[in-house]
PyMOL Python script that loads the backbone (N, CA, C, O; Angstrom):
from pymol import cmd

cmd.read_pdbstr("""\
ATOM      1  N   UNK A   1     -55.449  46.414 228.162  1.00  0.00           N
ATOM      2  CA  UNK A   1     -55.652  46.033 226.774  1.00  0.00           C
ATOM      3  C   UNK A   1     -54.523  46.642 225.934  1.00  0.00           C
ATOM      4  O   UNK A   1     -54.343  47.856 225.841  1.00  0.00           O
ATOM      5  N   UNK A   2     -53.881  45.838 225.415  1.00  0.00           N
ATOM      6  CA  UNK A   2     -52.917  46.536 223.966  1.00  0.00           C
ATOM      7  C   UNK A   2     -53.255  47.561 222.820  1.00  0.00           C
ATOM      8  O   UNK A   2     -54.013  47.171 221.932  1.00  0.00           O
ATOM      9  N   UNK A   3     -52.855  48.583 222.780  1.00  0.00           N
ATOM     10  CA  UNK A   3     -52.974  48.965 221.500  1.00  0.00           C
ATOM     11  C   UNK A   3     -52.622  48.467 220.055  1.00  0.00           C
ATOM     12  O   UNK A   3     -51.728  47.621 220.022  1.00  0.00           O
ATOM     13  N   UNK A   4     -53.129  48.814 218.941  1.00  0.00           N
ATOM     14  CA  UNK A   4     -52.689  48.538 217.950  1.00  0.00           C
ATOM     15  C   UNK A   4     -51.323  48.522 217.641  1.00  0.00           C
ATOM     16  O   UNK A   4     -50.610  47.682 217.091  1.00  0.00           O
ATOM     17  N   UNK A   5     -51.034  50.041 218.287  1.00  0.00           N
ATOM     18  CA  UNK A   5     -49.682  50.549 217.935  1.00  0.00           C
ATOM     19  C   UNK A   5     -48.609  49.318 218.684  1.00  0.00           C
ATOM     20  O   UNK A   5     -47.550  48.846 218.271  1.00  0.00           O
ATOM     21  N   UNK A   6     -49.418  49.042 219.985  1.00  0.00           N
ATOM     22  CA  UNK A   6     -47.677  48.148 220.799  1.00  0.00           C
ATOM     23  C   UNK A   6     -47.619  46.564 220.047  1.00  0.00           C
ATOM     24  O   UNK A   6     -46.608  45.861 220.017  1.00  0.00           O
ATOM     25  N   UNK A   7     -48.991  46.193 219.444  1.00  0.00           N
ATOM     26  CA  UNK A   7     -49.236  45.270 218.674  1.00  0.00           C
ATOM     27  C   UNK A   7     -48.535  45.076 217.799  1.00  0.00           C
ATOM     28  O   UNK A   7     -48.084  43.959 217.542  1.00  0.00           O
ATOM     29  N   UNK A   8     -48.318  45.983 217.230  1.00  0.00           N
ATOM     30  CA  UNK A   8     -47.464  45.880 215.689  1.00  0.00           C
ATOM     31  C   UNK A   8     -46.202  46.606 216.018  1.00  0.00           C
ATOM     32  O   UNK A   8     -45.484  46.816 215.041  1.00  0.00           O
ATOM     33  N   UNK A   9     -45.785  47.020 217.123  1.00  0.00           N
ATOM     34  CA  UNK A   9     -44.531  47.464 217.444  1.00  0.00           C
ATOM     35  C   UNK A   9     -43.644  48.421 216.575  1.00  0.00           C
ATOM     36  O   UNK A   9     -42.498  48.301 216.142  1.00  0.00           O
ATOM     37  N   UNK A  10     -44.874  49.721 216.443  1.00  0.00           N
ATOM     38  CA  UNK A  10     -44.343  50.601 215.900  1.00  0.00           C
ATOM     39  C   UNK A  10     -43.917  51.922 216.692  1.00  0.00           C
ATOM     40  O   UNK A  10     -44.377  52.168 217.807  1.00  0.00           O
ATOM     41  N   UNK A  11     -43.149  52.623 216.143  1.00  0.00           N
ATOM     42  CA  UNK A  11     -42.792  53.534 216.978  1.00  0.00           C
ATOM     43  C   UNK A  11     -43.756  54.795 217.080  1.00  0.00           C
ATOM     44  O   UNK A  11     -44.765  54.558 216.416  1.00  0.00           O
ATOM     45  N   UNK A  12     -43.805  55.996 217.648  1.00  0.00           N
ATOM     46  CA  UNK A  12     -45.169  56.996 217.085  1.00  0.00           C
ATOM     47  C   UNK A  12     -44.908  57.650 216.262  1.00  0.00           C
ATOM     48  O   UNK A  12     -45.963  58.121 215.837  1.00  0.00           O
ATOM     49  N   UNK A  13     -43.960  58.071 215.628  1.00  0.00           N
ATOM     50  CA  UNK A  13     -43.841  58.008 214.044  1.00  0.00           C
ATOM     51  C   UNK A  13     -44.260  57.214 213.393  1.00  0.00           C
ATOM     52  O   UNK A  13     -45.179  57.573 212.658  1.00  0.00           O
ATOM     53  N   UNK A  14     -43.879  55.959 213.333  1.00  0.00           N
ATOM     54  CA  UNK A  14     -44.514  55.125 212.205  1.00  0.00           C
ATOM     55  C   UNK A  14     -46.080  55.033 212.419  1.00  0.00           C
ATOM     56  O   UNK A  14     -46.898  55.059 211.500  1.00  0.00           O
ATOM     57  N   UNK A  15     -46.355  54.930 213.664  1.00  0.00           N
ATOM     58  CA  UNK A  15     -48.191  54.849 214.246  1.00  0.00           C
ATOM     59  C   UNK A  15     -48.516  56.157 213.731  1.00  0.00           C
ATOM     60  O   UNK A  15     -49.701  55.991 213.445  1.00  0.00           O
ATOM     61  N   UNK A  16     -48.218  57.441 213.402  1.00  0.00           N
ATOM     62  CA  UNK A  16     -48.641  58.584 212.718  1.00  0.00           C
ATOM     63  C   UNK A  16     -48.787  58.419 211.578  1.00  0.00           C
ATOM     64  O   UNK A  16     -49.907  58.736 211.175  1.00  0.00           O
ATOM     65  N   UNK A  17     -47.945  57.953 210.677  1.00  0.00           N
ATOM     66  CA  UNK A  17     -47.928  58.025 209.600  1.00  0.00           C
ATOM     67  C   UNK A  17     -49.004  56.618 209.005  1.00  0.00           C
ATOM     68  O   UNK A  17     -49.619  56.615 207.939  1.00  0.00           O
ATOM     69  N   UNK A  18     -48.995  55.953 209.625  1.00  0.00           N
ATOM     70  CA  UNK A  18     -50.060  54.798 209.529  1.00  0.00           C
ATOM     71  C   UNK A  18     -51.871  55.428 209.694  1.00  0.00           C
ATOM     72  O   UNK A  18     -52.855  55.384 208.955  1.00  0.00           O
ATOM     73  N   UNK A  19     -51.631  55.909 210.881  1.00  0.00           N
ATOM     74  CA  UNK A  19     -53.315  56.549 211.138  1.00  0.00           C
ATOM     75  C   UNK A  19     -53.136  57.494 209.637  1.00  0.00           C
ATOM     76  O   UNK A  19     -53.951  57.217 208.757  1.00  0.00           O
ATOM     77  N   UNK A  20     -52.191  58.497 209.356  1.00  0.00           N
ATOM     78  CA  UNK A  20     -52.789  59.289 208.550  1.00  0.00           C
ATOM     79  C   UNK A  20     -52.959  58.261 206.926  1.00  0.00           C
ATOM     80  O   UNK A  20     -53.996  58.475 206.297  1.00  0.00           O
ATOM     81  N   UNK A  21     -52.350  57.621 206.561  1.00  0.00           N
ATOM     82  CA  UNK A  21     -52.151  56.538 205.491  1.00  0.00           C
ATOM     83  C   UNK A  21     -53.740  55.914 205.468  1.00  0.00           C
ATOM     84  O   UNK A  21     -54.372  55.624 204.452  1.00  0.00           O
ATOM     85  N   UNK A  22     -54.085  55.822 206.521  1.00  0.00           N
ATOM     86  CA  UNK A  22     -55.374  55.216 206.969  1.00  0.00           C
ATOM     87  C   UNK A  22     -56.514  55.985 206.471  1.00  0.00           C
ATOM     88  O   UNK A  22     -57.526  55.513 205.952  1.00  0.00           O
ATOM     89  N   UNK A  23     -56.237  57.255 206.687  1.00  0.00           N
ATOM     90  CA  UNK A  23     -57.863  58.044 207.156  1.00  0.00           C
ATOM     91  C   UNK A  23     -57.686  58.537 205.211  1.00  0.00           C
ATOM     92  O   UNK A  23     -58.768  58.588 204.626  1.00  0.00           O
ATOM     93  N   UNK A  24     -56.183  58.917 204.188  1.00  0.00           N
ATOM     94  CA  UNK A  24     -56.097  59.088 202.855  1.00  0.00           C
ATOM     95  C   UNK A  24     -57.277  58.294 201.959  1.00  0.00           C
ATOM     96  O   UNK A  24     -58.136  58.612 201.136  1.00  0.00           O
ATOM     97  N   UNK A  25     -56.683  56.767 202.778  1.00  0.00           N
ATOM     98  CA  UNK A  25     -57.451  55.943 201.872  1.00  0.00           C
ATOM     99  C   UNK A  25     -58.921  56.026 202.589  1.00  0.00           C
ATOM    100  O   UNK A  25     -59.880  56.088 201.819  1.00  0.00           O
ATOM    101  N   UNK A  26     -59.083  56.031 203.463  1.00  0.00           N
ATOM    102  CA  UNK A  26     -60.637  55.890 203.497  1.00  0.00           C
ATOM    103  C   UNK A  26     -61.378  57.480 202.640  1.00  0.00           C
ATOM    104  O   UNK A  26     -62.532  57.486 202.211  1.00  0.00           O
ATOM    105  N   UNK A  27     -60.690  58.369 202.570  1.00  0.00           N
ATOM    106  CA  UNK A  27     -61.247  59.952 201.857  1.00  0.00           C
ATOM    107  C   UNK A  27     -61.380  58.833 200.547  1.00  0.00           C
ATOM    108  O   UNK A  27     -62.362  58.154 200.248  1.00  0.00           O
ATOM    109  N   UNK A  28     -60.335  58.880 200.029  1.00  0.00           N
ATOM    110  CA  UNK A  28     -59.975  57.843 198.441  1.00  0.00           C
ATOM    111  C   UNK A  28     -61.083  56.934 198.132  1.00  0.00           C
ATOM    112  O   UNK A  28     -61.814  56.865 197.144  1.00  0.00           O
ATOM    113  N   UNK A  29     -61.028  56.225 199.263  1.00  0.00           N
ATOM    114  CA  UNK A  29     -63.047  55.539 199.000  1.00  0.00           C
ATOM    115  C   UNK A  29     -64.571  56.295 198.872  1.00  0.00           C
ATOM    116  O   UNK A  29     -65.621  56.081 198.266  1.00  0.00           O
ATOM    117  N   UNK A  30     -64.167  57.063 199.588  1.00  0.00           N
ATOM    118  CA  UNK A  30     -65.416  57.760 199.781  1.00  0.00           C
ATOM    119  C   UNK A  30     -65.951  58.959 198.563  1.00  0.00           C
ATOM    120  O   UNK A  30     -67.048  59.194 198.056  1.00  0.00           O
ATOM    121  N   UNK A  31     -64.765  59.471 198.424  1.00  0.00           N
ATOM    122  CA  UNK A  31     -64.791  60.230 197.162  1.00  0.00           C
ATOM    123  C   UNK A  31     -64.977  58.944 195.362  1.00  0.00           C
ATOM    124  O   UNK A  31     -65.492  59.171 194.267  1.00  0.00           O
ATOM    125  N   UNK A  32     -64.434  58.000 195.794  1.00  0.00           N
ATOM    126  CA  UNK A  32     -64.468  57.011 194.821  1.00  0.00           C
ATOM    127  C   UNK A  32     -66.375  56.168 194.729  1.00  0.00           C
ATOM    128  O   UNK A  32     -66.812  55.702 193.677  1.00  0.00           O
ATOM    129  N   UNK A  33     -66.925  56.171 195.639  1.00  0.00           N
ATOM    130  CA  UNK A  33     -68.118  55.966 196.050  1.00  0.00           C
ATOM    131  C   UNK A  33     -69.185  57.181 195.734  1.00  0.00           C
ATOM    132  O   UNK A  33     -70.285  56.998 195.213  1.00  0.00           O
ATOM    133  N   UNK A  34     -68.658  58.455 196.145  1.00  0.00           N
ATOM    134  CA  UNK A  34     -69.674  59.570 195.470  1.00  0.00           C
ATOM    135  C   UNK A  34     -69.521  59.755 194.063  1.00  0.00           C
ATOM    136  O   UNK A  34     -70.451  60.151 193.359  1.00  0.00           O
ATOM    137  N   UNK A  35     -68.279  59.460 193.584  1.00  0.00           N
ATOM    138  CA  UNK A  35     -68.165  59.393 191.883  1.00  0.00           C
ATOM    139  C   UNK A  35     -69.254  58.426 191.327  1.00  0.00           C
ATOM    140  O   UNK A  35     -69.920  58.680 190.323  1.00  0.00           O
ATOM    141  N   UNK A  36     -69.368  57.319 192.056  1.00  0.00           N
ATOM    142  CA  UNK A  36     -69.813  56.379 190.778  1.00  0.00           C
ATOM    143  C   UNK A  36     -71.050  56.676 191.477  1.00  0.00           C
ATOM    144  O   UNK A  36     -71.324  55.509 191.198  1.00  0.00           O
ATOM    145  N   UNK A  37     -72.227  57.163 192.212  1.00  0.00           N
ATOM    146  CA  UNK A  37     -72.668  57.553 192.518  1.00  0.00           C
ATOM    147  C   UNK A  37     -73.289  58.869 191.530  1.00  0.00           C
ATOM    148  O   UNK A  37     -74.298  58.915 190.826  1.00  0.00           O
ATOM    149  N   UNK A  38     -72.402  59.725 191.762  1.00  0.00           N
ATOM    150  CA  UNK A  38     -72.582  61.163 190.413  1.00  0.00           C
ATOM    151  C   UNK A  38     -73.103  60.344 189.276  1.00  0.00           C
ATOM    152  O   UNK A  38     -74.207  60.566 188.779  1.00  0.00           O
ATOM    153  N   UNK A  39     -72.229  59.311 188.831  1.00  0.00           N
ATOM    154  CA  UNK A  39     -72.180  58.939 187.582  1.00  0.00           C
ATOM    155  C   UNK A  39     -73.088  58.070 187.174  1.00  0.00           C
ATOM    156  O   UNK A  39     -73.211  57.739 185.994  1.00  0.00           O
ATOM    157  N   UNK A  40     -73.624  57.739 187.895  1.00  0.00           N
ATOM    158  CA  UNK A  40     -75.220  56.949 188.006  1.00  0.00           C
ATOM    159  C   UNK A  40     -76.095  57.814 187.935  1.00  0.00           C
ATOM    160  O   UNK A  40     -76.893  57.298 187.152  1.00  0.00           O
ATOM    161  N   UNK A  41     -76.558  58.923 188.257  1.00  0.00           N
ATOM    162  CA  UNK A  41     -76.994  59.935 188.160  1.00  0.00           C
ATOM    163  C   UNK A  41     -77.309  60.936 187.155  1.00  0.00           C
ATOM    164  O   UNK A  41     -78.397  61.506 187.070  1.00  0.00           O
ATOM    165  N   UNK A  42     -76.107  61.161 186.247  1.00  0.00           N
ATOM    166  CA  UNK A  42     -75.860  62.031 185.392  1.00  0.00           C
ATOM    167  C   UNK A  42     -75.959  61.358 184.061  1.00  0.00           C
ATOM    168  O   UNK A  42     -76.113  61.939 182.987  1.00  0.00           O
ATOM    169  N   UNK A  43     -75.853  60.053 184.252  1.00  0.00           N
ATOM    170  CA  UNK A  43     -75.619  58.959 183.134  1.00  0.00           C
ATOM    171  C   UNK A  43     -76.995  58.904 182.651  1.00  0.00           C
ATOM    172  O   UNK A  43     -77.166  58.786 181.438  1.00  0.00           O
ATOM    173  N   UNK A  44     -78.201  58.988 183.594  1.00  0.00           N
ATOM    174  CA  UNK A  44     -79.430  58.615 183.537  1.00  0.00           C
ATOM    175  C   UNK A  44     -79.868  57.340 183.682  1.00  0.00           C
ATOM    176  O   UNK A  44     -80.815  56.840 183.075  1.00  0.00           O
ATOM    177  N   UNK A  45     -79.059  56.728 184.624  1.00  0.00           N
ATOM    178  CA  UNK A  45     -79.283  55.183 185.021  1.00  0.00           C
ATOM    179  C   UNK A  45     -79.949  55.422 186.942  1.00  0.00           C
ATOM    180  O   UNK A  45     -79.454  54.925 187.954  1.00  0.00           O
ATOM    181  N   UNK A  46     -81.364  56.480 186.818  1.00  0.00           N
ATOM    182  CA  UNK A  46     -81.715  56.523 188.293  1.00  0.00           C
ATOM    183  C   UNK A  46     -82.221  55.717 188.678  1.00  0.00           C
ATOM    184  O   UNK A  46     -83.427  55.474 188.616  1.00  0.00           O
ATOM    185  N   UNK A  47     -80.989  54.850 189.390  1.00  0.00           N
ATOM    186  CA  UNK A  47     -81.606  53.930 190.115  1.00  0.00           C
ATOM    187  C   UNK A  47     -82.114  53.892 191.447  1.00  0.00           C
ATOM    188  O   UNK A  47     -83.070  53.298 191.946  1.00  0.00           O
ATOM    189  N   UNK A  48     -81.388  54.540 191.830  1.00  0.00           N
ATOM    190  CA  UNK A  48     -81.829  55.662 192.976  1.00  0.00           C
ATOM    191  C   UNK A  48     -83.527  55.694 193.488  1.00  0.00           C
ATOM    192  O   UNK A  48     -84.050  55.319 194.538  1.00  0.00           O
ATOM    193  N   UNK A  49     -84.162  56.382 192.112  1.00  0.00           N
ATOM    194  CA  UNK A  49     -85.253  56.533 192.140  1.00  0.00           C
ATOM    195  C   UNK A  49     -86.401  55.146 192.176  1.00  0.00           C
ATOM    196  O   UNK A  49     -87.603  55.291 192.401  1.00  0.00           O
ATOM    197  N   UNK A  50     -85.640  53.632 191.867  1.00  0.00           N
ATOM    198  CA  UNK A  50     -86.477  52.926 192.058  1.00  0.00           C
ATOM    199  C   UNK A  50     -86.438  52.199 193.489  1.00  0.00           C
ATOM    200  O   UNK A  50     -87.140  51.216 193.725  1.00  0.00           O
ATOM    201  N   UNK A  51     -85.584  52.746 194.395  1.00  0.00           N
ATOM    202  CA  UNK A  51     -85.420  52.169 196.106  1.00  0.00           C
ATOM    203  C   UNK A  51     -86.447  52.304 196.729  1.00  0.00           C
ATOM    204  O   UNK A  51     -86.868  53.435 196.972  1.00  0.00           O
ATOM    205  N   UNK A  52     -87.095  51.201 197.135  1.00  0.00           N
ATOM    206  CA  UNK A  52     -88.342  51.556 197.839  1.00  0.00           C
ATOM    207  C   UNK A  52     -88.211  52.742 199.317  1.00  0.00           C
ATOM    208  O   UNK A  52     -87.271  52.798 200.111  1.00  0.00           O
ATOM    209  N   UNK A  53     -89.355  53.504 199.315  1.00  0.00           N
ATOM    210  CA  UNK A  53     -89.674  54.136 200.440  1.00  0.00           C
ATOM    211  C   UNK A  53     -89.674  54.053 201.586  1.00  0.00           C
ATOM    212  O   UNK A  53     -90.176  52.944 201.765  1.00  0.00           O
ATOM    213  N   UNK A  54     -89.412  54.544 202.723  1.00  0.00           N
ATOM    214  CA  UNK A  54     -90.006  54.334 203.938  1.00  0.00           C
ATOM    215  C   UNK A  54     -91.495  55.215 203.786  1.00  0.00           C
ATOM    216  O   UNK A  54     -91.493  56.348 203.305  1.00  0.00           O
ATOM    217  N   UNK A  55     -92.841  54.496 204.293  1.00  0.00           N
ATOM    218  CA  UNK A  55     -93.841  55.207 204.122  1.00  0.00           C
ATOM    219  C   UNK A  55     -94.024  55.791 205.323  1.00  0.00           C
ATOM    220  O   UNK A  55     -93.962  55.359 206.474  1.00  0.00           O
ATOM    221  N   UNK A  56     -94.469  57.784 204.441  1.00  0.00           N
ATOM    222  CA  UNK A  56     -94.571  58.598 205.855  1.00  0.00           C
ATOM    223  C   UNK A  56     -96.145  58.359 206.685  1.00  0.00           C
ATOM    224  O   UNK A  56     -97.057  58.379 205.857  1.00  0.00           O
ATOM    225  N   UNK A  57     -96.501  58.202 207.732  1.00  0.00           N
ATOM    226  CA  UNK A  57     -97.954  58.273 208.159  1.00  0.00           C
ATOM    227  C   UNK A  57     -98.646  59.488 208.220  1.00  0.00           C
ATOM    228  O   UNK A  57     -98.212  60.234 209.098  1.00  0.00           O
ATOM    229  N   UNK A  58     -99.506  59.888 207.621  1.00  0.00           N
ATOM    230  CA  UNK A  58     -99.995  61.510 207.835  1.00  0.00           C
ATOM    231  C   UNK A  58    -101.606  61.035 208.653  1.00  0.00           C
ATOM    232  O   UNK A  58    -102.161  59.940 208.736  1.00  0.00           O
ATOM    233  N   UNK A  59    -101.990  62.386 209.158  1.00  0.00           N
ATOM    234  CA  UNK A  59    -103.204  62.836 210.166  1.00  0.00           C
ATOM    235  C   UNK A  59    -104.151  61.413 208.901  1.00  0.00           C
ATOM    236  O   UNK A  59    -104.597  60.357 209.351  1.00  0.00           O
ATOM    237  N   UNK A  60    -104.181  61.563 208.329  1.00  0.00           N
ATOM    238  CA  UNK A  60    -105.465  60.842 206.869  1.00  0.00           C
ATOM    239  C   UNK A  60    -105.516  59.057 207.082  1.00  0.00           C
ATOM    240  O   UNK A  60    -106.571  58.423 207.080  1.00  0.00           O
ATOM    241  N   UNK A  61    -104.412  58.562 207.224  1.00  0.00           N
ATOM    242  CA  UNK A  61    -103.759  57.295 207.962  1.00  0.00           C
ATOM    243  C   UNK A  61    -104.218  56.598 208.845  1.00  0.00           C
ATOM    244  O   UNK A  61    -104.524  55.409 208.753  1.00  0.00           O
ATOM    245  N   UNK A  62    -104.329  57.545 210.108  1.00  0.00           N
ATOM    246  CA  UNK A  62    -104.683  57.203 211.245  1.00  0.00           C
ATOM    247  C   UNK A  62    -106.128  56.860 211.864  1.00  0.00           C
ATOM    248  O   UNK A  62    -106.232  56.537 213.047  1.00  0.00           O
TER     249      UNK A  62
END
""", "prot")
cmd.dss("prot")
cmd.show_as("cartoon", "prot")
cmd.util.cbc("prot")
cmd.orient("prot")
């Protein structure tokens, strides 16, 4: 099977600098995702709080 890297016919420099280019932006999302997240939160828009449950079963249930 081919790698990405012989795919796109880069050298392992450029395939380094690509994986790390890669993993920046995915931090960049993720941190961009817990922001608006915070900011839903702090804003007082919990929406959060209206996601339905998974219901727990207790001994009373059964």
């Amino acid at each position: 099977m081919a790698t990405v890297q012989l795919e796109l016919g880069l050298t392992d420099e450029q395939f380094e600098k690509l994986r790390l280019f890669n993993r920046i932006l995915i931090s960049c999302n993720d941190f961009k995702q817990a922001h608006e997240i915070a900011s839903l939160l702090v804003d007082g828009n919990h929406l959060l709080l209206f996601l339905p449950r998974a219901k727990v079963e207790t001994a009373d249930d059964a």
